[in-house]
C-alpha positions as CSV (number, residue, x, y, z in Angstrom):
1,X,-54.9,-106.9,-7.4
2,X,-54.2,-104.1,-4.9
3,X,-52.5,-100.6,-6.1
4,X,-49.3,-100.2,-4.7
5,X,-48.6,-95.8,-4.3
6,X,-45.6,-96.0,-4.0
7,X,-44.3,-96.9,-7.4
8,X,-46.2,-94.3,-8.9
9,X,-44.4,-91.3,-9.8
10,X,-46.5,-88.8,-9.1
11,X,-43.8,-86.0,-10.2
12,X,-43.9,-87.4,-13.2
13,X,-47.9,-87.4,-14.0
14,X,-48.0,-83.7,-12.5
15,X,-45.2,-82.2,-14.4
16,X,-47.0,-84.0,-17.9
17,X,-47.9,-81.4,-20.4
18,X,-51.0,-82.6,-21.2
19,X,-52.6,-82.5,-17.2
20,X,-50.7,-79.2,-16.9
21,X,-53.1,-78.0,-20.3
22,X,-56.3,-79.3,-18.8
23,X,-55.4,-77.8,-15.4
24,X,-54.8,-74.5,-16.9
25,X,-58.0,-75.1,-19.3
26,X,-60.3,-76.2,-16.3
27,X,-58.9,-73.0,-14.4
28,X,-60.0,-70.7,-17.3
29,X,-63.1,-72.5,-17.8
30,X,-64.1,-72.0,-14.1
31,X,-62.3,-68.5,-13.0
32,X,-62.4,-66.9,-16.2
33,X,-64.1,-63.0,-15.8
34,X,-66.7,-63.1,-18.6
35,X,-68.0,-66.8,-18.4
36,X,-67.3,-68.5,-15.2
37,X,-69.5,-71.2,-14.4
38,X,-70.3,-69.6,-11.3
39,X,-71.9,-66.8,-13.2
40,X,-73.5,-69.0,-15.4
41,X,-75.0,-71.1,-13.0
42,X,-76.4,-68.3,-11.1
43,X,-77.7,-66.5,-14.1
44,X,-79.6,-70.0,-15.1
45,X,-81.2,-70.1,-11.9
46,X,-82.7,-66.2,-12.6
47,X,-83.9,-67.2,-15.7
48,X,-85.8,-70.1,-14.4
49,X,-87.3,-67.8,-11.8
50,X,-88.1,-65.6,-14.5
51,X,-89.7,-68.3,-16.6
52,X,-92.0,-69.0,-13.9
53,X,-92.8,-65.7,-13.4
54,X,-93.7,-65.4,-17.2
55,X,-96.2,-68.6,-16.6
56,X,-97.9,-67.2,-13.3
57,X,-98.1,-64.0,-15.6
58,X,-99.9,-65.7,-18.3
59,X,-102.1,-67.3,-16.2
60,X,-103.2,-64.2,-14.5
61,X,-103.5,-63.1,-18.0
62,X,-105.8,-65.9,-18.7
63,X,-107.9,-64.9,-15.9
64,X,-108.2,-61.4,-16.6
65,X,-109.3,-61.5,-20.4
66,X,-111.7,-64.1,-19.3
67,X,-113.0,-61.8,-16.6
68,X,-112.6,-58.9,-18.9
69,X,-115.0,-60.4,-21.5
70,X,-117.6,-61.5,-19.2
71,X,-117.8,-57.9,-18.4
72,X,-118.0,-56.4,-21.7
73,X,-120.9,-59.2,-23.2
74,X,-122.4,-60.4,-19.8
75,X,-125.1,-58.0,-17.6
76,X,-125.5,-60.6,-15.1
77,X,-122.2,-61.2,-14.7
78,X,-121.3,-57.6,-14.4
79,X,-123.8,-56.9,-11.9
80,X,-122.1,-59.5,-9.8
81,X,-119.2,-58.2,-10.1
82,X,-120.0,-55.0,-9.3
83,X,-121.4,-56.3,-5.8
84,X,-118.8,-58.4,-4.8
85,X,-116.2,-55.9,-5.2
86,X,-117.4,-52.2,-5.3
87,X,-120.2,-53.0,-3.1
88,X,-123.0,-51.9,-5.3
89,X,-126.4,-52.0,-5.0
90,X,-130.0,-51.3,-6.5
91,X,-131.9,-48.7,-5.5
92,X,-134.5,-50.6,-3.5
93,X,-132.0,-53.0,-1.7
94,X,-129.7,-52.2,1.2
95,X,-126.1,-53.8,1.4
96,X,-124.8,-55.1,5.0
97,X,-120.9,-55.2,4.9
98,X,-119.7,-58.1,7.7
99,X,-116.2,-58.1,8.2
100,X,-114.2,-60.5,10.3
101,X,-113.4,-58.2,13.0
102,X,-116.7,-58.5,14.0
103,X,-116.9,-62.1,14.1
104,X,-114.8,-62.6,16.9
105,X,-115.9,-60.3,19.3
């Protein structure tokens, strides 16, 4: 069965009441000032950017408490630590710093 357009009256569907209320409700709910769904898209995607920049926050966190107690209860571990990053040393050692400037040449 094929429509047939032309016996529809279309003046008569838009001039209804009822799609003339859900126009004017659809054009509140998406233009409205305070909650479009424009804004509230956009301010869903911030939160989920700030969601997962709570997680990589945590993790870091992880990693730092860890760290952070290895250095109070652990003397080997803190004396590796100090070398690799504050370039420390005994008194009877010397410490050669390589960097990869020099590599190429």
């Amino acid at each position: 069965m094929k429509l047939n357009f032309k016996n529809i009256n279309f003046k008569r569907i838009f001039l209804n009441r009822y799609f003339i209320a859900t126009l004017v409700f659809a054009a509140i709910i998406l233009f409205s000032k305070n909650d479009n769904l424009f804004e509230l898209n956009k301010l869903n995607k911030h939160l989920k950017q700030l969601d997962k920049k709570i997680e990589h926050c945590d993790e870091e966190y992880q990693e730092d408490s860890a760290i952070l107690y290895k250095l109070q209860y652990d003397k080997e571990f803190r004396e590796k630590y100090a070398r690799e990053h504050y370039y420390l040393k005994n008194s009877d050692e010397d410490v050669y710093i390589i960097s990869a400037d020099d590599e190429e040449e």
